[in-house]
C-alpha positions as a printed Julia matrix, in Angstrom:
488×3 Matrix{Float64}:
  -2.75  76.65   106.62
   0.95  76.29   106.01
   0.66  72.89   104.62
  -2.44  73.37   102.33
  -0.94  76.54   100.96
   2.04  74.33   100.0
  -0.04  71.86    97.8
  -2.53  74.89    95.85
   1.48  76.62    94.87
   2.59  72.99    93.43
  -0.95  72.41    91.61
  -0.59  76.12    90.66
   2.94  75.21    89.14
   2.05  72.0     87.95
  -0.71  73.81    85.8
   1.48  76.18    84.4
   3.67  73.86    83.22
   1.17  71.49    81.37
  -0.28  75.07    79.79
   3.43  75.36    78.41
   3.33  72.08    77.97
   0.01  72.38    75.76
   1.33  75.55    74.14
   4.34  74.0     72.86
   2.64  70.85    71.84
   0.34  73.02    69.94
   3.08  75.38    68.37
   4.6   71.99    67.33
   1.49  70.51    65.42
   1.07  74.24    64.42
   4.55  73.78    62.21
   3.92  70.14    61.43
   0.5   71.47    59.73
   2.63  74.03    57.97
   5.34  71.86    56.71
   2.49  69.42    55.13
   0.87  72.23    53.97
   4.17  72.98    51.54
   4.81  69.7     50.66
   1.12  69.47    49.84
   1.8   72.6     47.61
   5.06  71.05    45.96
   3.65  67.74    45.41
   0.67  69.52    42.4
   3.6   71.21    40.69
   5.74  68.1     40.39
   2.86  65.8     39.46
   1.97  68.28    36.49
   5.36  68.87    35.7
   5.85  64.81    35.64
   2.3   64.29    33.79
   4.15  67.1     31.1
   7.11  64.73    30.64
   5.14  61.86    30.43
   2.81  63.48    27.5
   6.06  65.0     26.04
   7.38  61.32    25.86
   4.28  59.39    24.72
   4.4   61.87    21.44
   8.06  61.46    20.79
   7.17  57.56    20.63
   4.35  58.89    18.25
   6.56  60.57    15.87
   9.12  57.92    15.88
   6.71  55.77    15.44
   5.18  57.47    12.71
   9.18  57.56    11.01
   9.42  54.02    11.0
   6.12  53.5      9.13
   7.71  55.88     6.54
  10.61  53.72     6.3
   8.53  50.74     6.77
   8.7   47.88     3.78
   5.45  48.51     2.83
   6.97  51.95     1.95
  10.24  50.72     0.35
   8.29  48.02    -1.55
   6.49  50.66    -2.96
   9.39  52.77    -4.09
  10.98  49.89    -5.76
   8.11  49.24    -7.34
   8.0   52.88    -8.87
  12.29  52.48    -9.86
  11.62  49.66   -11.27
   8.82  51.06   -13.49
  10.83  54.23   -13.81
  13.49  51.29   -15.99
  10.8   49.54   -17.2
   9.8   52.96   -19.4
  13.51  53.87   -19.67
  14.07  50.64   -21.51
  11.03  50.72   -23.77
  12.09  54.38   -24.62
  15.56  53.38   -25.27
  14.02  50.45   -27.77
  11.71  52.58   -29.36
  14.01  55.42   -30.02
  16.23  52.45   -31.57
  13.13  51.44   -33.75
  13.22  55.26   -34.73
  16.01  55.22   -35.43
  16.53  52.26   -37.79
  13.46  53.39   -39.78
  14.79  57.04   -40.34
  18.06  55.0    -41.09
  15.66  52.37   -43.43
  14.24  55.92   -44.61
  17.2   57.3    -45.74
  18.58  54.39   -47.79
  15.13  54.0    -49.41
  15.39  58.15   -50.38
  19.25  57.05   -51.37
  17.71  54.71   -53.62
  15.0   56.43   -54.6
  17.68  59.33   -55.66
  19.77  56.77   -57.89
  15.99  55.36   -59.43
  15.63  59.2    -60.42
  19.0   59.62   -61.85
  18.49  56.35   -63.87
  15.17  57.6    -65.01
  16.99  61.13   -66.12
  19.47  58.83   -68.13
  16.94  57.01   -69.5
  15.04  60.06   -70.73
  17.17  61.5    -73.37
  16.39  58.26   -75.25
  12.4   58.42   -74.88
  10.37  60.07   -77.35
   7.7   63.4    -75.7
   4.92  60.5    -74.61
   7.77  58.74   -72.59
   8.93  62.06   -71.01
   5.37  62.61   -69.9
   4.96  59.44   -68.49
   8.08  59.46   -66.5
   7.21  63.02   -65.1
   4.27  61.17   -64.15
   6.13  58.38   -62.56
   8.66  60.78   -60.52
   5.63  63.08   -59.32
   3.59  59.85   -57.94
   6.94  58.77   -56.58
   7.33  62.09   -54.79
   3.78  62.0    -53.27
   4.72  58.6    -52.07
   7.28  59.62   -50.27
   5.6   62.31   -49.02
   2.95  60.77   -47.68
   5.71  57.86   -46.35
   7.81  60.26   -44.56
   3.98  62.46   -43.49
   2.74  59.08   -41.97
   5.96  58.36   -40.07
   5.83  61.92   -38.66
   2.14  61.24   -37.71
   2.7   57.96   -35.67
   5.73  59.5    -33.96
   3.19  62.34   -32.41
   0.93  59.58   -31.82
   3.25  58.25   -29.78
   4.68  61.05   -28.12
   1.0   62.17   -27.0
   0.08  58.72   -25.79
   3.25  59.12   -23.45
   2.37  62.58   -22.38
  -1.32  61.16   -21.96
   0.12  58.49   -19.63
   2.48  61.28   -17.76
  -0.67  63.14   -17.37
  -2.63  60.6    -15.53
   0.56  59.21   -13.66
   0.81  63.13   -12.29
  -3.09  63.59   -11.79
  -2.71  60.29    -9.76
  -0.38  61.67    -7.38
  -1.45  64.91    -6.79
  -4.8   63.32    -5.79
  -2.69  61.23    -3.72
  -0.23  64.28    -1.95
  -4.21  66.21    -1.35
  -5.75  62.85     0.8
  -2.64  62.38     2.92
  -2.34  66.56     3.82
  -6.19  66.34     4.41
  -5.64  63.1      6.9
  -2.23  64.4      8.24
  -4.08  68.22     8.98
  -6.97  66.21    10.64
  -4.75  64.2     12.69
  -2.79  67.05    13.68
  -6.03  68.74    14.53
  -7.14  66.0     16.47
  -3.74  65.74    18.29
  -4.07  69.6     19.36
  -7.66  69.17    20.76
  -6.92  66.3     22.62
  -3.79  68.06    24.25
  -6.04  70.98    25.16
  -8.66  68.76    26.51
  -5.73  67.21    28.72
  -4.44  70.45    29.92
  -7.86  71.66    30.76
  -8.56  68.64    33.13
  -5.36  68.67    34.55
  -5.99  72.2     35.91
  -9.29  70.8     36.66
  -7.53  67.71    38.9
  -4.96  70.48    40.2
  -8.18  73.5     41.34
 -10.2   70.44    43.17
  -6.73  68.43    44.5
  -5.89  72.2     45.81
  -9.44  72.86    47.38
  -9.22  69.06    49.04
  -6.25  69.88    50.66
  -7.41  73.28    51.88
 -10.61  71.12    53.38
  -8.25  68.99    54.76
  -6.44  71.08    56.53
  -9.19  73.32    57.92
 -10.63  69.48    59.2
  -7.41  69.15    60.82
  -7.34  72.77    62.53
 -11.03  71.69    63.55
  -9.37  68.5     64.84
  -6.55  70.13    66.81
  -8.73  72.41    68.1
 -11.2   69.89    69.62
  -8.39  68.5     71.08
  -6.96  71.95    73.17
 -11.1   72.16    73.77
 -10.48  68.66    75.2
  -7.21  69.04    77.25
  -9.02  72.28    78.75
 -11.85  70.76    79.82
  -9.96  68.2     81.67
  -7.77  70.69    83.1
 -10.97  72.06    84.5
 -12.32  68.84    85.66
  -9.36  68.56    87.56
  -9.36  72.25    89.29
 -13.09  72.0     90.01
 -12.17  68.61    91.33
  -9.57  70.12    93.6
 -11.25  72.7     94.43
 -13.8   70.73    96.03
 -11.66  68.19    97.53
 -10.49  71.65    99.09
 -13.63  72.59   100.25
 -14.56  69.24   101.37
 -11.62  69.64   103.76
 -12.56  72.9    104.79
 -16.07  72.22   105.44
 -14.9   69.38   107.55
 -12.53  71.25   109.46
 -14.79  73.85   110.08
 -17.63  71.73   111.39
 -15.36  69.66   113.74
 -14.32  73.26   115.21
 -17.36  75.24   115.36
 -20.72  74.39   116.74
 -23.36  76.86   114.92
 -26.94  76.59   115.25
 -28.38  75.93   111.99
 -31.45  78.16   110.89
 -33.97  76.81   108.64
 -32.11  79.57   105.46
 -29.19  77.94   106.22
 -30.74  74.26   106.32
 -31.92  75.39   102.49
 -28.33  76.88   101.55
 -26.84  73.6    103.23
 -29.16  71.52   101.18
 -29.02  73.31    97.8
 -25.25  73.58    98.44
 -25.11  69.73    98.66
 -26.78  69.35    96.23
 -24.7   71.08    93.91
 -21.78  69.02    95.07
 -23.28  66.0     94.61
 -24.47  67.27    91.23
 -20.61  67.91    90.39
 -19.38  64.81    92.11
 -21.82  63.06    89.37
 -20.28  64.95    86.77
 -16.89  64.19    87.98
 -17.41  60.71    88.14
 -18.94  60.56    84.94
 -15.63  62.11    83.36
 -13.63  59.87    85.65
 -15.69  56.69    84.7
 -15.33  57.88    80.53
 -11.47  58.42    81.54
 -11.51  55.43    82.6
 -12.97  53.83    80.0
 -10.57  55.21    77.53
  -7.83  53.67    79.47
  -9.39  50.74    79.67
 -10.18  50.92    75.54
  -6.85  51.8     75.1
  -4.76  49.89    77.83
  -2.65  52.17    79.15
  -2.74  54.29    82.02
  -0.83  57.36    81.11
  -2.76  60.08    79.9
   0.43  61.74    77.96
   1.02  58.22    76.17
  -3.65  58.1     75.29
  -2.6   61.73    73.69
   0.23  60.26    71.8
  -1.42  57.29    70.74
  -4.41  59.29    68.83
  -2.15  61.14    67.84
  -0.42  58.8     65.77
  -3.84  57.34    65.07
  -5.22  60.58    63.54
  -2.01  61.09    61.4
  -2.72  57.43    59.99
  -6.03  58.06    59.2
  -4.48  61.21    57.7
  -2.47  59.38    55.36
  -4.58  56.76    54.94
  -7.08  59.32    53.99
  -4.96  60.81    51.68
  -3.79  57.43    49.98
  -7.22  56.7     49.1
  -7.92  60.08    48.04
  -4.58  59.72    45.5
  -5.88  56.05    44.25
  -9.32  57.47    43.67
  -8.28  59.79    41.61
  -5.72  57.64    39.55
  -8.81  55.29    39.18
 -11.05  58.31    37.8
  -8.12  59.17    35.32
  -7.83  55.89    34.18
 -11.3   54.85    33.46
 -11.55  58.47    31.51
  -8.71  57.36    29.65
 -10.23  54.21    29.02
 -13.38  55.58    27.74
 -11.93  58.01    25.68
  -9.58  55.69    24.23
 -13.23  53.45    23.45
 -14.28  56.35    21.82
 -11.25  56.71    19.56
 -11.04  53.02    18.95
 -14.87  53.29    17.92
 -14.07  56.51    15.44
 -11.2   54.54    14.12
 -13.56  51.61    13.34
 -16.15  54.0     11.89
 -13.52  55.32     9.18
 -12.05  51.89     8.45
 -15.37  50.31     7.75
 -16.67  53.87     5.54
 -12.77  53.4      3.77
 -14.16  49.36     3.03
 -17.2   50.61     1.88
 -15.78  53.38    -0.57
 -12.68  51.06    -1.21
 -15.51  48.37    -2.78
 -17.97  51.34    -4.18
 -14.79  52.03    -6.21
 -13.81  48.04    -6.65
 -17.19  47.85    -8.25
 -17.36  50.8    -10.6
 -14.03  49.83   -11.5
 -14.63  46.36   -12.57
 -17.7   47.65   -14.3
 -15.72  49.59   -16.5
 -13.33  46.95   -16.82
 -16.03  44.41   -18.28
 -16.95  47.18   -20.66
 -13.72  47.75   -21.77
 -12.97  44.29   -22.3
 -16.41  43.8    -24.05
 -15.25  47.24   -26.74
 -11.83  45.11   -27.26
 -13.85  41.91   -28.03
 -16.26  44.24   -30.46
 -12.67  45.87   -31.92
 -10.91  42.91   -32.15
 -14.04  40.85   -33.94
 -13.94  43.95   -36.36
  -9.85  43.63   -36.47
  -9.92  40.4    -37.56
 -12.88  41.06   -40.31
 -11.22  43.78   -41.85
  -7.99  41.69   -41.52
  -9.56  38.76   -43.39
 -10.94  41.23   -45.82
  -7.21  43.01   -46.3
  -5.98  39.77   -46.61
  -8.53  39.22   -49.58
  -7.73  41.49   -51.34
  -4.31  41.59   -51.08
  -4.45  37.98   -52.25
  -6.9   39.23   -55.69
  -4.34  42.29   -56.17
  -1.23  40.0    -55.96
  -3.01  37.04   -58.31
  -3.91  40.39   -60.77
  -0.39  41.73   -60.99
   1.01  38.07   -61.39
  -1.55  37.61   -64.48
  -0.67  40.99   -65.53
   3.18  40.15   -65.55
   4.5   43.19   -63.05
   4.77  41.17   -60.03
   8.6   42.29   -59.99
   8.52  46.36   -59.34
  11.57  48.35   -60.24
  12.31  49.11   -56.72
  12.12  45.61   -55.58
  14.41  44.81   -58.37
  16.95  47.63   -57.28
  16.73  46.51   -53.9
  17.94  42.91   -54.86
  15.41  40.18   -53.8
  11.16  39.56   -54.26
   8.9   40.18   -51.9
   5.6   39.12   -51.16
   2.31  41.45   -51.41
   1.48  42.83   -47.88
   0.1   46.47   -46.77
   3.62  48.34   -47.01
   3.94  47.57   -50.84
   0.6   46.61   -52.01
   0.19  50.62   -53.18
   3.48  49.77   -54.82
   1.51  46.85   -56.99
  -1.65  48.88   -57.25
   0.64  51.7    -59.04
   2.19  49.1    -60.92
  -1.29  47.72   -62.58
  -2.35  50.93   -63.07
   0.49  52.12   -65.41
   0.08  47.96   -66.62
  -3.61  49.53   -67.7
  -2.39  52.77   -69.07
  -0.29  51.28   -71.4
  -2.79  48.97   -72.72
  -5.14  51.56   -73.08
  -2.2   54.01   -75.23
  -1.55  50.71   -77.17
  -5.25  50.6    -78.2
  -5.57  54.04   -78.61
  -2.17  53.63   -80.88
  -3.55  50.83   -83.19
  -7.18  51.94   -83.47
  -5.46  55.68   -84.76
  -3.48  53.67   -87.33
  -5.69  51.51   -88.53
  -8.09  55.3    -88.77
  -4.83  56.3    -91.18
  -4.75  52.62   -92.97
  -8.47  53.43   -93.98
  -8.31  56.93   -94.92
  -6.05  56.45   -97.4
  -7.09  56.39  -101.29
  -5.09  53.85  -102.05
  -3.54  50.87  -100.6
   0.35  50.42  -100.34
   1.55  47.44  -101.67
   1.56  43.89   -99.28
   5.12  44.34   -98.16
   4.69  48.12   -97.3
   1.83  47.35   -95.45
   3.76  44.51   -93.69
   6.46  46.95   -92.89
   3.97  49.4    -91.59
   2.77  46.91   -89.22
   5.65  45.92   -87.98
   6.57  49.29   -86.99
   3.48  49.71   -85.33
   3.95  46.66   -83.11
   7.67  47.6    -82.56
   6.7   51.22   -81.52
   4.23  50.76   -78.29
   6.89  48.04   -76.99
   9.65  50.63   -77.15
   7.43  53.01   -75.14
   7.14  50.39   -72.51
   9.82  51.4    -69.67
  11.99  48.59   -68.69
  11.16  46.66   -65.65
């Protein structure tokens, strides 16, 4: 009894130290489990905070971006285009305001010599008789209204010109404002767009972080199902083993006791023996069923030790683990990328959309523009047709009033004579010849007037003078309406 009392307190021993064994084992995968479980719970935090930098740094290259198409050349072709128009009006300015000012300069030496005209006409008229004073008060108030209406049409084209520039400003400054409105309208839509998109990130990021963060809290409970199968497993064999000693045990006994003791067997006992035998075979069965699929492990596996098996799936599961894991991380990059991918289709496809509606409205407008273009060029063809007609007819008569005042004998005006050379007729000094012909007819007509009255005189007389009165008479006559003729 000694010696089988001996073996039951090593087994007894040997089982308590492969339950502390177990324990300790499990306590270890216990704080392995836990020390996954926080990197698991770090690794979210970082990825979103990286995913943050990453979105931080793909709009920075936006906005740069954006700054070097506002300094592109495109940009700074354009701007010297608009300085060098800027010049361009700055120069014609500068030459018109010199045109200005050489024909207020022309204007002022024409009044100059208009002035000296009227102070040789005031010398002149203390020698006229009352009909000659009339007529120059005539001359120096249709001389005045000339001037008038000189210096009235001058003003007149100067506002014309000053509104045409404003008119221009106008439409330059319409222009741009229409200009400033499209780009705030595109920038506030991209900036819109930009926003939404940002939320729409955000929100599936939290989506990706909820289900990563449920995955791992599936994974884990599959490993504590794992581990736990595993004590269930190391248990049971621990049992296989005591039942296995235990019946080794009673094997022994039973042996022991039937070599000492001769019983007579009664038919109950036959039945116990039988059923009890029965049972034992039943677990030797059993036994060597686990033994056989322990052995078939080891045989799988090829190795003997139990301790190393354990090990070995183990390491096994853990691979799986991170293989597991691995895939998990890829499928999800893959799912990220191919939304990316179709959301970038979608924006290429928008992008395409407003491009093509920008061609169409681009050649709507190329269309009504060169419509109005072939209208306005066919109103300059009509205006220039009717230009050149009245030209021609100008020209006509400038030709008939010219050939009149040369058969009339005042082709050479008084002003043209102060001024110190001939000119030709033309539409700045034709009213100059017009005038002249007129007062060319008025004098004719006084002359008339002057000899039919004296000849009236001649015939109411009662008598008639003697030949060389009447010769005398005439003479006077004929000297008189010359003297009333001013002096060219």
């Amino acid at each position: 009894m000694a010696g089988l009392l001996a073996p039951a307190d090593d087994m007894e021993m040997e089982k308590i130290a492969e339950d502390e064994l177990s324990k300790l084992q499990r306590q270890f995968r216990v704080m392995e489990i836990d020390r996954a479980t926080v990197l698991s719970s770090v690794q979210p935090t970082l990825r979103m905070q990286k995913n943050i930098i990453n979105t931080l740094n793909q709009d920075l290259e936006k906005i740069m971006m954006e700054l070097k198409f506002t300094k592109s050349t495109s940009n700074l072709m354009e701007g010297a285009r608009s300085r060098e128009k800027l010049i361009a009006l700055l120069k014609d300015h500068e030459k018109y305001a010199t045109e200005v000012k050489e024909h207020r300069e022309t204007i002022k030496e024409l009044d100059f010599l208009l002035k000296q005209v009227q102070k040789e006409i005031k010398s002149l008229r203390a020698k006229v008789t009352g009909f000659e004073i009339a007529y120059a008060n005539v001359l120096t108030g249709q001389t005045l209204i000339s001037q008038l209406e000189n210096r009235l049409d001058t003003a007149m084209k100067k506002f014309n010109t000053v509104n045409s520039e404003n008119y221009s400003m106008r439409l330059e400054i319409d222009r741009l404002l229409r200009d400033r409105q499209f780009f705030n309208t595109l920038w506030k839509n991209q900036l819109k767009r930009l926003m939404d998109g940002k939320a729409m990130i955000i929100e599936l990021l939290e989506q990706a972080i909820s289900t990563y963060d449920q995955r791992e809290e599936w994974c884990s409970k599959l490993d504590a199902l794992k581990e736990k199968a595993a004590v269930d497993y190391r248990k049971h064999c621990l049992e296989v083993r005591e039942l296995q000693r235990q019946l080794d045990h009673s094997l022994k006994l039973e042996e022991f006791l039937r070599t000492k003791g001769t019983v007579r067997l009664t038919a109950a006992d036959a039945k116990a023996e039988a059923k009890k035998l029965e049972q034992q075979e039943e677990e030797m069965r059993i036994y060597n069923n686990y033994v056989n699929i322990l052995d078939a492990i080891k045989e799988f596996a090829g190795e003997e030790d139990v301790d190393k098996l354990i090990q070995e799936f183990t390491r096994r599961e853990e691979e799986n683990y991170a293989l597991f894991n691995y895939i998990n991380e890829v499928c999800t990059e893959l799912k990220n990328l191919s939304d990316n991918v179709k959301l970038l289709q979608v924006n290429i496809e928008e992008e395409n959309a407003k491009h093509q509606a920008k061609l169409f409205q681009q050649q709507e407008s190329v269309e009504s523009l060169r419509s109005s273009l072939e209208e306005k060029r066919k109103a300059t063809a009509s205006a220039r047709a009717t230009y050149d007609k009245s030209s021609q007819v100008l020209a006509t008569l400038l030709q008939q009033i010219h050939a009149l005042a040369l058969s009339s004998d005042c082709d050479s005006l008084p002003l043209l004579k102060l001024l110190g050379r001939r000119f030709d007729i033309n539409v700045i000094n034709a009213r100059l010849y017009i005038k002249s012909l007129e007062k060319k007819v008025l004098e004719i007509i006084d002359v008339i007037k002057l000899d039919e009255l004296i000849q009236r005189q001649l015939e109411s007389k009662e008598r008639t003078p003697p030949s060389t009165r009447r010769r005398r008479a005439r003479a006077a006559a004929s000297q008189r309406p010359r003297e009333s003729i001013p002096v060219q």
